[in-house]
C-alpha positions, 0 to 999 in steps of 0.5 A: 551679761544682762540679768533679767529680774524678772520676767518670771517673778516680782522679785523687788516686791517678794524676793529682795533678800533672796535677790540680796544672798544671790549677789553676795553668793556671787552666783545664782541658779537658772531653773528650766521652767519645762525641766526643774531638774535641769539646773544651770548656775550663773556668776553675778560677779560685778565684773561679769553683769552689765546691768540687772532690769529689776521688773517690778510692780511694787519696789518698795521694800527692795529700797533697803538694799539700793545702797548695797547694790550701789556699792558693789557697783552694779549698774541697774535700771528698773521697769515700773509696772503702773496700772490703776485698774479694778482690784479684781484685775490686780487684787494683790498690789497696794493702792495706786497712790501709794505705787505713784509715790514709790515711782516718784521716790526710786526716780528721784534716787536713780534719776528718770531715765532709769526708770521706765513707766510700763502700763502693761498690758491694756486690756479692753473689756466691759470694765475697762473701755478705751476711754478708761485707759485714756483717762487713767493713762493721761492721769498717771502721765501727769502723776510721772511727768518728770520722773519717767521719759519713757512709757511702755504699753502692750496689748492682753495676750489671751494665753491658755491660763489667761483665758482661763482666768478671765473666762472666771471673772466672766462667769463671776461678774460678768466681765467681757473681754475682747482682743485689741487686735483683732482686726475688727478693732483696727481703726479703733485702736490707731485712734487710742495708740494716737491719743495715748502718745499725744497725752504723753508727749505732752508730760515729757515721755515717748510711748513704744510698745513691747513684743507688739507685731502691729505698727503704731509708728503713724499714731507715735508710737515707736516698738520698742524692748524691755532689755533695751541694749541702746537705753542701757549703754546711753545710761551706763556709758557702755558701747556694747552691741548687744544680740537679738535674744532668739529664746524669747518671741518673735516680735520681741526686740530684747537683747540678750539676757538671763532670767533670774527667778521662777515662774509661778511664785509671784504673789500679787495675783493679776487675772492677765500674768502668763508668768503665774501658776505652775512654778517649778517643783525643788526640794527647797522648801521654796524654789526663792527660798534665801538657801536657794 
């Protein structure tokens, strides 16, 4: 069994010591996010997960239990959401340098391969223009060259809240945003995809894209997925074959995994996250409480 933590929260930044009493509970409790009575428990004996992937945007203060998990044998990767964008878009992560050094750090506890670089999503807007992304992405690649072998990017999907959200900034500041794929944008984007894979080629690391419908193959960028079976038995040593998950969406190439967390609960406050707002309601007095 894969665990997915999370896609739903940050739980290395806000919920480590929850994370920590689930594993030596030894089991956790899965809610259903369009029905929080409905409740469904899973073991998280070593002997029964394969591997967690730790989703995260700040993983410092999750250091701390590193050894323990190392200890009870656990097989881990992380994937390590880098963007160095206007505080406005990200306004509660600490400062680029202090997120590049903690990169750096887990990566050289854990080793490369086991830490995936995402810049995720790329948002194109007034403020953040294609020459935007390329300068900051060709400066971070030069930041993790050798720390990371994989970058991992997507495009802003316009979900109802996300819109809600940018629709906010809009009327604030001003900001005006525009779809990557739009079919307006086409050429333009085969012309970024091309010169993102270029500049991160050349500090060591292959780029793919996450649940992304369009082909970037003829620009170098391979599709790619986020619970990756194959990345996980080459790192661990596995020979699993692993199922297409069929709960997640279309284009998405994960395999199957179990999300830990809630939706809703994430403190860092993006303008772009489908996953914040609207968290399940419990009688705990929070749904990631550490009596949870």
């Amino acid at each position: 069994m894969l665990i997915s933590a999370s896609r739903r929260t940050d739980i290395p930044a806000f919920y480590g010591e929850w994370f920590i009493n689930r594993v030596k509970a030894g089991y956790f409790d899965r809610i259903n996010p369009f029905n929080p009575n409905q409740v469904k428990s899973f073991s998280l004996r070593p002997e029964e997960v394969d591997a967690f992937v730790f989703w995260t945007k700040n993983p410092r203060h999750f250091f701390k239990h590193l050894d323990l998990i190392d200890g009870m044998g656990y097989n881990y990767l992380f994937h390590f959401t880098l963007n160095d964008y206007p505080m406005d878009f990200e306004p509660g992560v600490p400062p680029i340098s202090q997120r590049i050094d903690a990169f750096k750090e887990l990566s050289g506890r854990i080793g490369p391969k086991r830490v995936v670089w995402r810049y995720d999503p790329v948002i194109l807007s007034s403020l953040t223009p294609p020459e935007y992304h390329l300068e900051k992405i060709a400066a971070l690649a030069r930041e993790l060259s050798g720390y990371t072998e994989r970058l991992v990017i997507s495009f802003l999907d316009f979900y109802g809240k996300v819109r809600r959200n940018l629709n906010r900034l809009t009327q604030s500041k001003g900001v005006k945003f525009e779809d990557w794929l739009d079919s307006a944008n086409s050429e333009l984007l085969e012309q970024f995809a091309a010169q993102v894979a270029a500049s991160v080629k050349e500090n060591g690391m292959q780029t793919f894209t996450c649940c992304e419908a369009v082909d970037l193959r003829q620009s170098g960028i391979l599709p790619g997925s986020c619970i990756d079976g194959e990345l996980i038995n080459e790192v661990f040593g596995l020979n699993k074959r692993w199922k297409k998950d069929p709960a997640q969406r279309k284009c998405c190439r994960c395999a199957v995994s179990v999300d830990m967390g809630v939706y809703g609960t994430c403190r860092a406050g993006c303008i772009y996250c489908y996953a914040a707002g609207g968290g399940a309601k419990t009688s705990s007095p929070h749904p990631l409480s550490d009596q949870s």
